[in-house]
C-alpha positions, 0 to 999 in steps of 0.5 A: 416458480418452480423448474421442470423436473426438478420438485421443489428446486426454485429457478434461481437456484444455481444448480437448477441448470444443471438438474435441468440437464442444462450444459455447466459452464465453470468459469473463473472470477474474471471471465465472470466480471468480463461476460456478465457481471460488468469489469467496472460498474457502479458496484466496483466504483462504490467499493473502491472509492470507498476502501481506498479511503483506508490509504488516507487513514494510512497516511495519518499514521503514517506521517503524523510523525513529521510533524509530531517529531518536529524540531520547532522554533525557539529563542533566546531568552539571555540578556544581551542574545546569544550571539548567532550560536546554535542550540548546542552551544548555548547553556540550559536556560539561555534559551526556550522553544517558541510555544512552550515545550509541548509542541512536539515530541523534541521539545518535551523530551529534548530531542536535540544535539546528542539526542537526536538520533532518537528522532529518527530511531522513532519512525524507524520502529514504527516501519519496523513495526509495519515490517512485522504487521505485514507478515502477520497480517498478509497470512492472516487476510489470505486465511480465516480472517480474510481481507474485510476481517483483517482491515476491520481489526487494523483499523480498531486497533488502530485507533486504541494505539493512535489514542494512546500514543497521546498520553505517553508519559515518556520517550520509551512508551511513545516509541513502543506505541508507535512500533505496535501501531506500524504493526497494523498500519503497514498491511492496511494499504495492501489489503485494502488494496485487494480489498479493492481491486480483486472485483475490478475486472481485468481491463480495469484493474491496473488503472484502478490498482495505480488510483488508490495512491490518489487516496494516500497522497490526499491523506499526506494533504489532509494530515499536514492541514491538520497539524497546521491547526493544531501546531502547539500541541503534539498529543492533540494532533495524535488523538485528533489523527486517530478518530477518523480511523474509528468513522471509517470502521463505524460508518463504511466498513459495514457496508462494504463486501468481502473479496470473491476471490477470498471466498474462492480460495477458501472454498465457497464458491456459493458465498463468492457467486452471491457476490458476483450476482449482487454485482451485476444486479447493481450494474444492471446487467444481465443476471448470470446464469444458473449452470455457471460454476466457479474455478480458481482462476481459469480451469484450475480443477486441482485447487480443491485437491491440493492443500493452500499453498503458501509463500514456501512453494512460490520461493521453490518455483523456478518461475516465482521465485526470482519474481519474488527477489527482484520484486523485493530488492526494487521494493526496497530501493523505492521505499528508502527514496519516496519515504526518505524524500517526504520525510526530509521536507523538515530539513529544507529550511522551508515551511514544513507544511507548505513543503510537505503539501507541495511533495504530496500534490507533485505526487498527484500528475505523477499517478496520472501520468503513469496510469496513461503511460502503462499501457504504452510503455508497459509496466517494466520500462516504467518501472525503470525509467520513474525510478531513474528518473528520480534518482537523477534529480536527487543526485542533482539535489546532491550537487546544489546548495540548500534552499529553493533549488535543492527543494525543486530537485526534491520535487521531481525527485517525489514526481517520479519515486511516487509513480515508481511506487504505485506501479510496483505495486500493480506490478508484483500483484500480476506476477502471483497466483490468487492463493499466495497473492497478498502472502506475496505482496506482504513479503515485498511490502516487508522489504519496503518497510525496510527500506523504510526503517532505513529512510529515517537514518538517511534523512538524520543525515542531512544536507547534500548526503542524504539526497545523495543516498537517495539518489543511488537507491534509485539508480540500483533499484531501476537498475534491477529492473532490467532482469525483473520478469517482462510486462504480464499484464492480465497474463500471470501464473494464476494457478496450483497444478496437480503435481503440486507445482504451478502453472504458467498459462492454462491447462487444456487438456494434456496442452500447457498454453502458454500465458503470452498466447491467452489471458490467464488473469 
């Protein structure tokens, strides 16, 4: 069918309204989603359920260390016994590990007494790893490769590296492998939560945004049900982590879609109303009109004008730039706590899987609890209370003898460190503009790869100190959030205005409205 006075220009064609001299209605992404694509449909639901499983993945690489790196069992071999002393006191040969010396990296290498800093120095190179990806990668999905492209080369690279790691012929090989492979871990919880979240409408996008940690904590589950299965052999857990990793880039990344939004800001306006009109078809809602046009984020006309901004204009705003220092001092503080608290289940003389397992499942109501909370509280005293509330409980842990008490305080400790986290993320996402926003979540996801380069060393600490390290961080870090910028919500700088400054609300006409008076989202 052909529309009136338009030749041979087919109705559903997007211009077709506007040659019909109909009104041209220029919207941004979410008041498309809100008025006629749907906010959360079983489009969205499909897609997030679906990307999120990247943060399952990213828990095995992630922790697949704990285990790995292990100090197992041993016993003495020299007649007449050892009379009660250590490993370190004990002559070469008097003594053997439980299960030969493949078990785990310690054991093959001997990572013992002396040596066992390099433990530590292991998982740190692997953060360091992830510090560096998440620079690179977060330019890389705001640009040309975008947020699928990005996850789909993390994750094959991924699994090359998790392969490889299972045929280290030596320490030095093993903590070079590990490095490259934090190199494309660390981004792949960011992007795949953009990934995720950036078709959710507005209303629905914080609940969402705090449900993707669901995945993460089932993937710590999961990766401690499977060393327990394979707990004589370090290079089979490695090899056997990794080939998930290439299911996932083999059966559901292909079906999954790219971001509208990164469509947008890449100026393909045509590509991101594809996607929005296969969203509200699979919604079954009304199809969006042909003289909707979209803007870049609410009235932005200036985008197209100016070139990409980068991570160097929100450090110059007066606006972001603050946002973006205390959104990385938190940061920090957070990850040294939950990174440190989880991979401290090795030292609380209990079963490392069972105690691995009970941290990540008191992980679980924290999520639920703060997805209920957000609204009442908002996200700043949340943000605070959480992260006080861990800190107290480690300093607790601090103050009390090892065994089941200590183990407790580390629980709640976890409870309220995993809520801290999920909502700082949420959080900071609200606080910049679509153009800069995974650059801006890369660089505070730097900071928390920091702060996990950091955790390890706490933890090869151990005993009462390292609970009590843990329990500063997360009395600063709360701390910090009492000067951190108020609960935006939907209502964050969303644009680039054409002076080459951003914007705080939305312009109409020569009036700046303020965010707090409208959603700006």
């Amino acid at each position: 069918m052909e529309a009136a006075g338009t030749g041979n220009v087919k109705a559903e064609d997007p211009r077709a309204g506007l040659l019909n001299g109909g009104r041209e209605e220029r919207l941004g992404i979410d008041e498309v989603l809100a008025k006629y694509a749907g906010e959360f449909g079983p489009w969205q639901a499909r897609q997030f359920a679906l990307v999120s499983l990247a943060w399952l993945l990213d828990a095995f690489h992630t922790m697949v260390t704990i285990f790995a790196d292990r100090e197992p069992e041993w016993r003495c071999v020299r007649p007449g016994g050892c009379g009660g002393l250590g490993i370190c006191g004990l002559e070469p040969g008097s003594w053997e590990w439980a299960g030969g010396p493949g078990v785990s990296t310690v054991a093959e290498w001997g990572l013992i007494c002396g040596q066992k800093y390099k433990i530590g120095l292991v998982q740190s190179a692997f953060f360091a790893g992830c510090m560096l990806g998440c620079g690179i990668f977060g330019h890389l999905s705001d640009s040309f490769l975008g947020r699928k492209g990005s996850l789909i080369v993390g994750c094959i690279v991924n699994t090359i590296l998790g392969c490889l790691t299972a045929f280290s012929p030596s320490y030095t090989i093993y903590v070079l492998l590990r490095i490259l492979t934090g190199l494309c871990t660390g981004p792949m919880g960011t992007t795949a939560f953009l990934l995720a979240t950036e078709p959710i409408g507005p209303s629905r996008r914080a609940a969402a945004g705090i449900s993707v940690f669901y995945f993460f904590s089932a993937g710590i589950i999961f990766i401690a049900l499977l060393a327990s299965c394979l707990p004589f052999s370090w290079r089979s857990l490695y090899f056997a982590s990794s080939i998930p990793t290439l299911a996932f880039v083999l059966l559901i990344l292909p079906f999954l879609s790219e971001s509208p939004r990164w469509h947008l800001i890449r100026r393909n306006p045509d590509a991101a109303l594809r996607i929005l009109r296969s969203i509200a078809k699979s919604n079954s809602r009304s199809n969006i009109p042909s003289n909707v046009t979209l803007a870049l984020d609410n009235g932005a006309e200036a985008e197209a004008e100016i070139s990409p901004p980068s991570i160097i204009d929100v450090i110059r705003s007066r606006v972001t730039r603050p946002r973006l220092i205390l959104s990385v001092i938190t940061s920090f503080f957070c990850s040294i706590v939950y990174y440190g608290l989880t991979l401290n289940a090795a030292n609380l003389d209990t079963n490392i899987y069972l105690s691995v397992i009970i941290n990540s499942v008191s992980e679980l109501p924290a999520f639920t609890i703060a997805a209920f909370l957000i609204g009442r509280f908002g996200r700043r005293r949340l943000t605070v209370g959480t992260m006080w509330l861990s800190g107290v409980f480690c300093v607790a842990g601090a103050a009390v003898a090892g065994g089941v008490v200590r183990m407790a305080c580390g629980v709640m400790g976890i409870f309220g460190i995993a809520a801290t986290y999920n909502l700082l993320l949420v959080y900071t996402a609200e606080l910049f503009p679509t153009t800069v926003r995974n650059t801006a979540l890369g660089c505070v996801q730097q900071a928390e790869q920091i702060g996990a380069v950091v955790a390890p060393m706490v933890v090869v600490m151990g005993g009462g100190v390292t609970f009590l390290v843990f329990g500063v961080c997360g009395v600063v870090g709360g701390s910090a959030g009492f000067v951190h910028a108020g609960d935006v919500g939907s209502a964050a700088v969303r644009y680039y205005g054409r002076d080459g400054g951003w914007r705080e609300g939305q312009a109409i006409g020569d009036w700046m409205i303020p965010c707090k008076l409208i959603q700006c989202w």
